[in-house]
C-alpha positions as CSV (number, residue, x, y, z in Angstrom):
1,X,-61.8,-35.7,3.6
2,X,-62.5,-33.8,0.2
3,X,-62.5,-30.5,2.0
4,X,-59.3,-31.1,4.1
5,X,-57.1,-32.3,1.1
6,X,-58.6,-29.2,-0.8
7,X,-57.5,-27.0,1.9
8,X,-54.5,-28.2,2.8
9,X,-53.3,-27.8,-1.3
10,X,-54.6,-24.4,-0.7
11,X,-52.6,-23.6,2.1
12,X,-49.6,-24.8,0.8
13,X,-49.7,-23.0,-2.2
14,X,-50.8,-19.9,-0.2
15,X,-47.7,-19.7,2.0
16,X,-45.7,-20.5,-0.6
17,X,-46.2,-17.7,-2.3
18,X,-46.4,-15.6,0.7
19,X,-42.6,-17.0,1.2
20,X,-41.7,-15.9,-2.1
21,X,-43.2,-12.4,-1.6
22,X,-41.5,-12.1,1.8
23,X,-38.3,-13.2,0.5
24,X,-38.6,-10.4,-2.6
25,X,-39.3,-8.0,0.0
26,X,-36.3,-9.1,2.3
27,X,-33.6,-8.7,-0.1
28,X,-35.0,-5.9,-2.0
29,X,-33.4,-3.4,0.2
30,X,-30.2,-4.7,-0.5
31,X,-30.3,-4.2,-4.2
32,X,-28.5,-1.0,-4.0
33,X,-28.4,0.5,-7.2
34,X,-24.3,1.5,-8.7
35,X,-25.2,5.1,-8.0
36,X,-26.6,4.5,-4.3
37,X,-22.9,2.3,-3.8
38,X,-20.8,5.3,-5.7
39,X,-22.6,7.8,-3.1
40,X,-21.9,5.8,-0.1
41,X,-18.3,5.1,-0.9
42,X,-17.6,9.1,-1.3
43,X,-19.1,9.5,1.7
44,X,-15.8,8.0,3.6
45,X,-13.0,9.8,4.5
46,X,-10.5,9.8,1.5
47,X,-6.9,11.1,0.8
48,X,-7.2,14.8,-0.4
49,X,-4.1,14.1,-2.8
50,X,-1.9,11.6,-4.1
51,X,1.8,10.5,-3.3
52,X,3.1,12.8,-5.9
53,X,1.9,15.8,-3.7
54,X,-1.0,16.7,-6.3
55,X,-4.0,17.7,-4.6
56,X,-7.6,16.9,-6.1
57,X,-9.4,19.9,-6.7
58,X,-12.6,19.7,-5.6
59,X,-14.5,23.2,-4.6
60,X,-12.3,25.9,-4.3
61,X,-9.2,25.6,-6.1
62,X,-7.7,28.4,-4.3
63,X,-8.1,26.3,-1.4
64,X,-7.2,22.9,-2.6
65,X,-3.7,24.9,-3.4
66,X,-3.2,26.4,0.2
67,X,-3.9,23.0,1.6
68,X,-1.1,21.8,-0.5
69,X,1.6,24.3,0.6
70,X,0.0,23.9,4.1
71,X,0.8,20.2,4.5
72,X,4.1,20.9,3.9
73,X,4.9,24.2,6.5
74,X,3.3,22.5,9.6
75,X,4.8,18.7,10.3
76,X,4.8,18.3,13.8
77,X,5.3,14.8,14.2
78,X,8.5,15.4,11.6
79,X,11.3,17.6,12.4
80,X,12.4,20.8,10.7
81,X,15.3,19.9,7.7
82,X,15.0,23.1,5.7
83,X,16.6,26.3,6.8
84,X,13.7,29.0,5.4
85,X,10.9,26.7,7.4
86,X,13.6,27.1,10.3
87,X,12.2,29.3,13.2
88,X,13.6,30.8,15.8
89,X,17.0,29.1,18.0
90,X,19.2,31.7,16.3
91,X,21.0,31.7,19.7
92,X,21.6,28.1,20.2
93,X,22.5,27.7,16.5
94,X,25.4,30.4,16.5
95,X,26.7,29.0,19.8
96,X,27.2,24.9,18.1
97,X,28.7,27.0,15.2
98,X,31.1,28.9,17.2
99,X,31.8,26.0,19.4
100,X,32.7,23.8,16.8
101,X,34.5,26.1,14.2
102,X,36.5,28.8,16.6
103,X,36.8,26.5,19.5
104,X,36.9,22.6,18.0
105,X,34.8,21.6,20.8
106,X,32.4,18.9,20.6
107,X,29.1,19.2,21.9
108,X,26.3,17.9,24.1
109,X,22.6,19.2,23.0
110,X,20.4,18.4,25.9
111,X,16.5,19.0,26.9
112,X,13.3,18.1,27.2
113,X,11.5,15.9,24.5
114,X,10.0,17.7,21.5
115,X,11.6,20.7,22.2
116,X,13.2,20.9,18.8
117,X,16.9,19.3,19.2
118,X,16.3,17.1,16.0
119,X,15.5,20.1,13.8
120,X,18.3,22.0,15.5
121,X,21.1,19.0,14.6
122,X,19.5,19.1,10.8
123,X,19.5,22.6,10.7
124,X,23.6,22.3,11.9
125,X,24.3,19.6,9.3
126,X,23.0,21.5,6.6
127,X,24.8,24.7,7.1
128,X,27.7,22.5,7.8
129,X,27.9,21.0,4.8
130,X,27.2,24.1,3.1
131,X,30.8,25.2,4.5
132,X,32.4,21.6,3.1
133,X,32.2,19.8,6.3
134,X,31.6,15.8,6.4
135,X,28.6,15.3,8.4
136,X,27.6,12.0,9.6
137,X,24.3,11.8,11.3
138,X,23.2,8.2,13.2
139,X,19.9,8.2,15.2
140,X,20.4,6.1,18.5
141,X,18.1,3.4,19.8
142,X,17.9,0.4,23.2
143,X,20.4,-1.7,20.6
144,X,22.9,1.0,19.8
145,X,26.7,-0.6,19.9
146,X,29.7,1.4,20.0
147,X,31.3,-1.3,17.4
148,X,28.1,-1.1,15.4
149,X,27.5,2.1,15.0
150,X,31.4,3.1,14.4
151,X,31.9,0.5,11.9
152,X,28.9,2.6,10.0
153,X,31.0,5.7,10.7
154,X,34.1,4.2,9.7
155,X,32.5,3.4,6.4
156,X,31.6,6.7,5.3
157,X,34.6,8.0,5.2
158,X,37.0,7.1,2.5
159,X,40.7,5.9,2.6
160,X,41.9,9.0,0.5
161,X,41.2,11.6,3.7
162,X,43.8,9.2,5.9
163,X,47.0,10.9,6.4
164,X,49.2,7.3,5.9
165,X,47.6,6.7,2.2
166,X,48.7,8.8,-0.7
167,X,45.8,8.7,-3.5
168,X,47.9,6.4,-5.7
169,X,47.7,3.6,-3.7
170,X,45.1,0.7,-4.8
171,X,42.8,1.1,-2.3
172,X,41.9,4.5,-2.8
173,X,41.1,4.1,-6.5
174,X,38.7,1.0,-5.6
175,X,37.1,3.4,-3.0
176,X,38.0,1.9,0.1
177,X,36.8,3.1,3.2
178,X,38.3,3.8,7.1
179,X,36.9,0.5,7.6
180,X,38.9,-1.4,6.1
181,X,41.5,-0.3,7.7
182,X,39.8,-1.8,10.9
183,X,40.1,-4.7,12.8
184,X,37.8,-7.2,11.1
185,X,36.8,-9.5,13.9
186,X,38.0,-7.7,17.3
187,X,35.0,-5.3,18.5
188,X,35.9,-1.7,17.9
189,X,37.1,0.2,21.1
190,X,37.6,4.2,21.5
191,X,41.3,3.2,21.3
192,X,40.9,2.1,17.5
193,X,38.5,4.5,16.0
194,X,40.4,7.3,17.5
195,X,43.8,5.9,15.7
196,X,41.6,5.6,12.4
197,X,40.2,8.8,13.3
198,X,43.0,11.1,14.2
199,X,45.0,10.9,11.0
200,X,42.0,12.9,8.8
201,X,43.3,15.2,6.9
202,X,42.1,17.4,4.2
203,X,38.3,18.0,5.4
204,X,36.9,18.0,9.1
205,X,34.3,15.8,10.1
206,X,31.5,16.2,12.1
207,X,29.7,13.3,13.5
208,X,25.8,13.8,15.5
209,X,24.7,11.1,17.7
210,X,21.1,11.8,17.9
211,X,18.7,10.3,20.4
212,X,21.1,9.5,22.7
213,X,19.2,8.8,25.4
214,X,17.9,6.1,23.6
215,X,20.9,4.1,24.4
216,X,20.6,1.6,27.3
217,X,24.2,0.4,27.4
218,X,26.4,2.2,29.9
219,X,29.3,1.2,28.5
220,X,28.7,2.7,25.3
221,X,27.9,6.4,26.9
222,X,31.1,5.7,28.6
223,X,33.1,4.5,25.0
224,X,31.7,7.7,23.8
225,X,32.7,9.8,26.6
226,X,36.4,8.2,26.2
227,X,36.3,9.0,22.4
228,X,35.6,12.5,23.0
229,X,38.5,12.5,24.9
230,X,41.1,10.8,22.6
231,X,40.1,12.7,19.8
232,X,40.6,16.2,21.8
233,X,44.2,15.3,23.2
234,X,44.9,14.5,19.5
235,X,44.1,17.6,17.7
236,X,41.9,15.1,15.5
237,X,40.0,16.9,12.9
238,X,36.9,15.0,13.8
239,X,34.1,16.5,16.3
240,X,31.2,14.6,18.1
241,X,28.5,16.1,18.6
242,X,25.5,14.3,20.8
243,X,22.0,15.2,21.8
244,X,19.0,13.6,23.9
245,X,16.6,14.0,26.3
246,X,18.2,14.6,29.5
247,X,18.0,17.4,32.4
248,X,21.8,17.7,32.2
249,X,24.5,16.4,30.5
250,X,26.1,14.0,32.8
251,X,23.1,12.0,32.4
252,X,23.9,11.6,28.6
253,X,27.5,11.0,28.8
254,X,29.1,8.8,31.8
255,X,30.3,11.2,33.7
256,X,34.2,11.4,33.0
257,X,35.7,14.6,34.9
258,X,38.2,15.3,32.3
259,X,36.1,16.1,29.3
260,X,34.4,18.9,30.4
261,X,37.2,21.1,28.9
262,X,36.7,19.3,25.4
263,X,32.1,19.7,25.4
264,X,30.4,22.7,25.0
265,X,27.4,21.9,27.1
266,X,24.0,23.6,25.3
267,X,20.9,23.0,26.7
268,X,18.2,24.2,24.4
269,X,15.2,26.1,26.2
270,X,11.8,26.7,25.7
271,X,10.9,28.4,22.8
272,X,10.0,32.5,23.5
273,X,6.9,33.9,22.4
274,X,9.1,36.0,19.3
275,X,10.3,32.5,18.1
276,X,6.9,31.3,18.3
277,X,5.1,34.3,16.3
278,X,8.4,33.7,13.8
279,X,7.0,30.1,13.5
280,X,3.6,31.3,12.9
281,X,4.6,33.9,10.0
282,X,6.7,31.4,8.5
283,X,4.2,29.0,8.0
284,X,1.9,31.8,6.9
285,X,4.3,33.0,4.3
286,X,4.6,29.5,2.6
287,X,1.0,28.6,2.6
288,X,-0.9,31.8,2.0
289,X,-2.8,31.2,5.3
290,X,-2.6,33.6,7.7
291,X,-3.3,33.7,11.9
292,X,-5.1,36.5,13.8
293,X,-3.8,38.3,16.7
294,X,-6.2,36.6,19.4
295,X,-5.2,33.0,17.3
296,X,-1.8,33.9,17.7
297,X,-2.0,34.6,21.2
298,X,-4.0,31.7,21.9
299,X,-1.0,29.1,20.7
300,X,1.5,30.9,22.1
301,X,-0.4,30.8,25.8
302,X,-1.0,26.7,25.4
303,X,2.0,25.9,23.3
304,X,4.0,27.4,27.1
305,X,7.1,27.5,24.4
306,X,7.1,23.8,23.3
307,X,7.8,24.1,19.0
308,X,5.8,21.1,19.1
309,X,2.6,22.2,20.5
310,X,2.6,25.5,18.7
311,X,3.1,23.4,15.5
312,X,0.4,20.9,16.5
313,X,-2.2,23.6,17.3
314,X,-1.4,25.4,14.3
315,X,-1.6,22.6,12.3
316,X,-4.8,21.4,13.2
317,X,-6.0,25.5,13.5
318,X,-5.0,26.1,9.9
319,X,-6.7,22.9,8.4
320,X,-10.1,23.7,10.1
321,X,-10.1,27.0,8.4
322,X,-9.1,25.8,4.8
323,X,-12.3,23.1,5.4
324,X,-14.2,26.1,6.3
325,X,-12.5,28.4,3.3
326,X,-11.6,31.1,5.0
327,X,-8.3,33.1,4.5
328,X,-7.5,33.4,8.0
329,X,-7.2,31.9,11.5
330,X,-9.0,33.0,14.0
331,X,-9.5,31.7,17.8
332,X,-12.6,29.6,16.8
333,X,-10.2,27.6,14.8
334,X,-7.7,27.5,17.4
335,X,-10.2,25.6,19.8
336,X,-11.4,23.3,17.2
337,X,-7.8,22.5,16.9
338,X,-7.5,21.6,20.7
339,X,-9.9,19.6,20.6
340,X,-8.6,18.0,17.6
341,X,-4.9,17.9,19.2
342,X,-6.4,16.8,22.8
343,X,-4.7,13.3,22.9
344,X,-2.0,14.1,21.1
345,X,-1.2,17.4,23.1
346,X,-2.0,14.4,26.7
347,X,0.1,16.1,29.4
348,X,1.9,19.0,27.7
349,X,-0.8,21.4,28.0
350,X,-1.4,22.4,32.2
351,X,-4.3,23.0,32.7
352,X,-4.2,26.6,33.4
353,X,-4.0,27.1,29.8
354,X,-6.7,25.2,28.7
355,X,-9.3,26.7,31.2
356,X,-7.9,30.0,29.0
357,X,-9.1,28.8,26.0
């Protein structure tokens, strides 16, 4: 029994040691050393910049600097608010001008999505202001209430431009507002913002209802409609001015027969192949980045005149060649940009352009 007790210790002490051995060798691999960690870590993607707009530089500095002005002259998924990054629409901007100023119309912007109406109102509101207009842009959505969304107008706009309030009375030197002239409780109606409304004096007012379409309450496209109206048959110094997403304009504003002689009706078209090259140099201008002929040609063919996808395309064209640190676009760059842009392009592009690519 000698032998069997002797063995057994032996054994024992045998695989407990190979245990310990196996276990050394197990975790071993997971010791990772601080510089094996720091390497993996900078291997993620990571932010080029921070929030302050500073880029790291890292390589080319040149580079690092044309990326910077590059982020900022092709935003597709934002739209257009300053006038020298402003392309194209000339046309459509001189016609809302007009419209407005000679003619004190308001106005119904209408088209397809992305096709640049947002840009177009900003672009308005800024050269509108520029010539001492009040501008009061609201963005609609599925909840949008005429009282609601009046009441916000209403409070913009302050006592001392009502025609019935001379500037020494109290309220205008606590800086009281058209709303409190309102009715506090009772819901707003077309009736009562156009009596708040049609005393302005001393400034015109222009007020953009954006997103339109947005709006699910029939009632409120027809309040709208109705204040359009009002405000027209009383000279008022106030002018509305509405866009969406619509293939006419009856099917943004409940159709009242009367109005038509109050709207200038604008439906804003595809973009020409002009606008888009202007586009293009723009953005070339402001970043330092420029886009070859057959690049050029390439975006125009797939964008089909939609600002959007030109933007997209050259958006995603122009940050494959800064990875690459070249100088200048070219139609390599322009299909590693499609394939980049593919689900966010879905069923814009037809697929005629694509097989042209």
């Amino acid at each position: 029994m000698y032998w069997f007790k002797f063995l057994k210790a032996k054994k024992t002490k045998r695989d407990q040691g190979f245990s310990e051995m196996a276990l050394e060798d197990a975790v071993s691999p997971f010791r990772v050393s601080p510089h094996l960690r720091h390497k993996r870590i900078n291997r993620l993607p990571h932010f080029r910049g921070n929030a302050r707009d500073q880029f790291y530089e890292s390589g080319n500095s040149q580079f690092a600097s044309i990326r910077q002005r590059f982020s900022h002259a092709f935003t597709p998924s934002q739209p257009v608010i300053h006038r020298d990054r402003f392309a194209g629409r000339a046309d459509a901007l001189g016609k809302l001008i007009r419209g407005i100023e000679d003619q004190r119309l308001h106005a119904i912007l209408y088209g397809d999505r992305g096709i640049g109406k947002t840009s177009l109102l900003h672009i308005l509101a800024d050269t509108a202001r520029e010539a001492g207009y009040a501008v009061l842009y609201h963005s609609c959505d599925a909840d949008t209430h005429f009282d609601e969304i009046f009441r916000s107008v209403l409070a913009q706009i302050p006592q001392l431009y009502h025609g019935g309030v001379t500037p020494t009375d109290d309220p205008v030197e606590t800086g009281a507002s058209l709303l409190d002239m309102a009715p506090p409780t009772t819901a707003l109606s077309p009736r009562h913002v156009t009596d708040l409304l049609a005393p302005v004096v001393g400034i015109r007012i222009v007020i953009i209802l954006d997103e339109f379409d947005r709006a699910t309450s029939s009632q409120f496209r027809r309040s709208v409609a109705e204040l359009i109206k009002n405000l027209s048959d009383r000279s008022a110094r106030v002018q509305l001015v509405v866009a969406g997403v619509a293939a006419n304009f009856t099917e943004l504003v409940e159709h009242i027969p009367s109005i038509r002689r109050n709207i200038l009706n604008l439906e804003l078209s595809y973009m020409a192949d002009e606008e888009i090259d202007e586009m293009l140099w723009i953005g070339a201008e402001a970043s330092g980045l420029g886009f070859d002929e057959a690049a050029r040609l390439h975006i125009r063919t797939i964008a089909n005149g939609s600002p959007y996808i030109a933007a997209l395309l050259a958006h995603h064209a122009g940050l494959a060649a800064i990875d690459e640190e070249v100088g200048e676009v070219s139609l390599g760059h322009v299909a590693i940009a499609l394939e980049s842009a593919l689900d966010e392009l879905g069923s814009h592009i037809r697929k005629a352009s694509l097989a042209q690519v």
